[in-house]
Rosetta silent file (secondary structure, phi, psi, omega in degrees, C-alpha in Angstrom):
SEQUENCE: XXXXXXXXXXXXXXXXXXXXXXXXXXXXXXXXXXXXXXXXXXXXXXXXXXXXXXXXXXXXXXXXXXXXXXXXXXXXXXXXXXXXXXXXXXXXXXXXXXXXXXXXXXXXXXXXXXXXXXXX
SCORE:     score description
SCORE:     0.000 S_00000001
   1 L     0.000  132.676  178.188  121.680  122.072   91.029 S_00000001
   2 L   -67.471  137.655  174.838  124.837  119.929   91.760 S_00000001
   3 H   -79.507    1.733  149.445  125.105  116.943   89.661 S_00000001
   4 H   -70.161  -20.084  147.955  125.061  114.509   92.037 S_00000001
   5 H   -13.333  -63.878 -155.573  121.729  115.955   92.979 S_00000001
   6 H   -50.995  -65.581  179.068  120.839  115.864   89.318 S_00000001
   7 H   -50.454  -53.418  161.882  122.246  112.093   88.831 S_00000001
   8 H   -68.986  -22.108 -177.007  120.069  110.995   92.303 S_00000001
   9 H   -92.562  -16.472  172.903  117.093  112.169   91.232 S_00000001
  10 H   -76.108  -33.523  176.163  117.588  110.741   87.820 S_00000001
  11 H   -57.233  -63.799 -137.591  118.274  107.214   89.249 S_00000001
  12 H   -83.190  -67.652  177.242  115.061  107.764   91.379 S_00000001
  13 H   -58.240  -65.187  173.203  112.502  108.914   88.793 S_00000001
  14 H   -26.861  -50.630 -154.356  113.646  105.935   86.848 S_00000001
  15 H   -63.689  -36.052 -176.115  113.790  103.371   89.100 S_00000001
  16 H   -56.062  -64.688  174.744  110.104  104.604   89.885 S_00000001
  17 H   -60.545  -29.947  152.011  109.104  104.533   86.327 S_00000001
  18 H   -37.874  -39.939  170.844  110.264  101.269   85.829 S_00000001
  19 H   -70.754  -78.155  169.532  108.338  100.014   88.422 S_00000001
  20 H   -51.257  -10.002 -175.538  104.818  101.516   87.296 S_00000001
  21 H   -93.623   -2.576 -176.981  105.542  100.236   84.005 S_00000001
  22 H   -87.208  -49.661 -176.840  105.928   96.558   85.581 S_00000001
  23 H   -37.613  -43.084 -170.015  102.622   97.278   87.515 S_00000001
  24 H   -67.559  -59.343  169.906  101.157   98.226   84.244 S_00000001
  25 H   -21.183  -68.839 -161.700  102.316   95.086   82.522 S_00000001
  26 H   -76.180  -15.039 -178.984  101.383   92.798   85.217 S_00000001
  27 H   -99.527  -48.388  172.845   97.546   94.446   85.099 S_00000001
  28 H   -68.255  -23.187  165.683   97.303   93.793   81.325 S_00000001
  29 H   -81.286  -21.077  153.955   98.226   90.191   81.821 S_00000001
  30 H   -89.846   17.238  152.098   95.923   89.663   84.539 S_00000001
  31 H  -113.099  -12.178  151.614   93.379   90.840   83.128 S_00000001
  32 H   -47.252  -39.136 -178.402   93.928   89.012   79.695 S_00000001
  33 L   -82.696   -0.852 -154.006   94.258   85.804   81.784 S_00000001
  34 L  -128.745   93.205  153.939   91.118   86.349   84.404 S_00000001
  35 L   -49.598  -72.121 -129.669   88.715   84.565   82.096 S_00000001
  36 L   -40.427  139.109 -177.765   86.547   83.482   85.337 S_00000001
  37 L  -106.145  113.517 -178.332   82.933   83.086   85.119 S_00000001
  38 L  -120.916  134.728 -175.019   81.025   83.788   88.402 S_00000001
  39 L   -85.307  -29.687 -158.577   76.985   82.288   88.213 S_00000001
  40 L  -108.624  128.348 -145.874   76.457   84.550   91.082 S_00000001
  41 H   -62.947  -58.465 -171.216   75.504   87.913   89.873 S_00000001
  42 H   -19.868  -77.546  149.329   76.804   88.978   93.308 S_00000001
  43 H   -61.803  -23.199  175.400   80.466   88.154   92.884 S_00000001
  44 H   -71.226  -24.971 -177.097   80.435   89.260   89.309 S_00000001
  45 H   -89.564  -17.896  173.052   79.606   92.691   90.336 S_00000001
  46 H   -69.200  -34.251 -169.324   82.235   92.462   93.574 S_00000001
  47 H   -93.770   -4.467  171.195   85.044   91.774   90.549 S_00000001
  48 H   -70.664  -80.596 -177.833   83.200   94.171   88.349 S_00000001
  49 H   -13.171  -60.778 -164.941   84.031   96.664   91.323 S_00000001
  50 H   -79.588  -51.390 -174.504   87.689   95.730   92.073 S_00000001
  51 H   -55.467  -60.165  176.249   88.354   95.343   88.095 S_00000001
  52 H   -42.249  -36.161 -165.531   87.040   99.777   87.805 S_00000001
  53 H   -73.762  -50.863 -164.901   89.085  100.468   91.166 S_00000001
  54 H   -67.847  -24.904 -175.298   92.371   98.820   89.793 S_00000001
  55 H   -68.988  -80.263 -178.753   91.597  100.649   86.069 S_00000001
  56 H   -24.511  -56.738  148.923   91.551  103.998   88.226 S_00000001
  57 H   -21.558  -79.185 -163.783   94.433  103.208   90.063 S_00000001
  58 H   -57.383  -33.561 -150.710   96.257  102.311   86.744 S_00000001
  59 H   -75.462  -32.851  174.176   94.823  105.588   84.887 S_00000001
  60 H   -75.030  -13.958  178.867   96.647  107.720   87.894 S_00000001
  61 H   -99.089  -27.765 -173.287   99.513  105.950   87.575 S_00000001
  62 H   -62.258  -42.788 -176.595   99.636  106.382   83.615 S_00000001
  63 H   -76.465   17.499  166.376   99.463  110.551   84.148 S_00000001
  64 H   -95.328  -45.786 -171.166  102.638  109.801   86.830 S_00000001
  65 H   -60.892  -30.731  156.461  104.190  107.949   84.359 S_00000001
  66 H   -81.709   -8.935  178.459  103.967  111.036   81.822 S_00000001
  67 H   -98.270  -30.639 -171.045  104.994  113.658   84.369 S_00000001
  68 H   -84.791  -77.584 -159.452  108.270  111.339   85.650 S_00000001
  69 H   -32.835  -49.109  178.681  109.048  111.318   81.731 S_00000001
  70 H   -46.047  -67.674 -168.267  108.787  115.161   81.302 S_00000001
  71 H   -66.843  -28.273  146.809  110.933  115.206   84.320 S_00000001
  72 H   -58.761  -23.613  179.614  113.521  113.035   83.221 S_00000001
  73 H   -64.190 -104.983 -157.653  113.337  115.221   79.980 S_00000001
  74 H   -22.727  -41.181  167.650  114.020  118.199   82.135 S_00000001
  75 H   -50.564  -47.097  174.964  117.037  116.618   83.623 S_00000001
  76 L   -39.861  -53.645 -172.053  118.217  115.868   79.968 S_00000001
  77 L   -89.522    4.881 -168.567  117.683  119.729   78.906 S_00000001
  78 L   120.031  -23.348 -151.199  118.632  121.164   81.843 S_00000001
  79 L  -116.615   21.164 -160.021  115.455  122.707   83.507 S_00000001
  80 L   -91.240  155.204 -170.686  114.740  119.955   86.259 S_00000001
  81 L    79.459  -10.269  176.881  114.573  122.174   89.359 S_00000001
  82 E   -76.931  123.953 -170.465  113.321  125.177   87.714 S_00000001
  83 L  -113.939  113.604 -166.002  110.285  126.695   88.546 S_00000001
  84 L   -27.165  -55.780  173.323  108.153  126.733   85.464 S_00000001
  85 L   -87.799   -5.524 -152.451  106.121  129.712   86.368 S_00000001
  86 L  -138.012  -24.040 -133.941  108.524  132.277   88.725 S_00000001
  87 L    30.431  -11.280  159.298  112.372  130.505   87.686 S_00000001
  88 L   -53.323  147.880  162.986  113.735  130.390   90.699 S_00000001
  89 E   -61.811  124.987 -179.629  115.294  127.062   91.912 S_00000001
  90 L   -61.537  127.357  177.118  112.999  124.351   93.530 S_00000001
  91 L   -74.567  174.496 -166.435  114.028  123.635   96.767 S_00000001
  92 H   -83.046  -23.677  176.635  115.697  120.038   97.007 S_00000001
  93 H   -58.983  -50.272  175.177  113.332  119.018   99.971 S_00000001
  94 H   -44.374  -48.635 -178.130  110.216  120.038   97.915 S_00000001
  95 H   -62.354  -44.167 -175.330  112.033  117.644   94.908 S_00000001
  96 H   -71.027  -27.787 -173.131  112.440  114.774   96.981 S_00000001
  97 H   -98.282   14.588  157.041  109.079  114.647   98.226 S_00000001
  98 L  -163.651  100.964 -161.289  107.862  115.217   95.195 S_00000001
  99 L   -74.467  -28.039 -165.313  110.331  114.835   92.206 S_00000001
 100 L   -73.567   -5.568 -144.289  107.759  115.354   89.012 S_00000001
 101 L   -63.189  166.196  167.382  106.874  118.936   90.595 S_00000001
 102 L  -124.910   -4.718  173.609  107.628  122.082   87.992 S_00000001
 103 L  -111.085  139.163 -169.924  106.819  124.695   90.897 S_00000001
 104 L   -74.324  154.424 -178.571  108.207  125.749   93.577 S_00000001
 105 H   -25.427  -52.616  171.532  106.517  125.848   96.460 S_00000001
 106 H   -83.408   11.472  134.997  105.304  129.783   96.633 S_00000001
 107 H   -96.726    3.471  173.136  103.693  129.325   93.227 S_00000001
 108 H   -63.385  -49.196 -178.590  102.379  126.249   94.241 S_00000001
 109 H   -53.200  -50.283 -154.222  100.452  127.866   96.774 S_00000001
 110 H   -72.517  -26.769 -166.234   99.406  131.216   94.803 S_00000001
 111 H   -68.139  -29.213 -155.918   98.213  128.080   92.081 S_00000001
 112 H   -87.873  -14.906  177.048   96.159  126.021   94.656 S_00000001
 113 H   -68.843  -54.616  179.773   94.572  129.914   95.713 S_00000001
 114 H   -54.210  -35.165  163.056   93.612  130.746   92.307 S_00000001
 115 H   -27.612  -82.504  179.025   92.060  127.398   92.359 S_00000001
 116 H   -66.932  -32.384 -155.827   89.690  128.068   95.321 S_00000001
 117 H   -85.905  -29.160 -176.614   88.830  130.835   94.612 S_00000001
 118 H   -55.400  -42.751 -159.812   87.892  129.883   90.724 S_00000001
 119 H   -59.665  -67.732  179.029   86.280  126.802   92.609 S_00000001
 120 L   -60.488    0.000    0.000   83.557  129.317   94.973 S_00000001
């Protein structure tokens, strides 16, 4: 992979983690701060509701936040573009639209196969 490739995608994953890690931030202070007392059982269980949905939310964003690390690590050693299971090069469209990936597409597939079939 050419390094400005390398160098955009490094920019990218950052700027991304950086971002969920503001999100994250910004969830633990509003929920340190959201004291609030609702008398009607009603509303306590609508913000019981929205408080599990954003904790989901966050918990999907925490395992993104460990896969864009790995993958800046892989830029570091070398191995970003690599496909974990076959070594062939990742194509760069597959990377942009999904930068964390470690497979290339055609083991993606034979992965998501083994899958159903494990699944039935």
């Amino acid at each position: 992979m050419k390094q400005e490739d390398l160098l955009y995608f490094k920019k990218l994953l950052q700027d991304r983690l950086q971002e969920l890690l503001q999100e994250a931030e910004k969830t633990i202070q509003d929920m340190s701060d959201n004291g609030t007392f609702f008398p009607d059982p009603a509303d306590h269980a609508s913000a019981e509701a929205e408080r599990n949905f954003l904790l989901r939310i966050r918990e999907r964003e925490r395992k993104l936040i460990a896969k864009i690390r790995a993958a800046l690590e892989r830029i570091e050693n070398g191995t970003f573009g690599i496909c974990e299971e076959c070594g062939d090069e990742i194509d760069i469209e597959r990377l942009k639209a999904r930068p964390v990936t470690t497979l290339c597409i055609e083991c993606k597939r034979k992965q998501e196969a083994l899958e159903k079939i494990k699944g039935e």
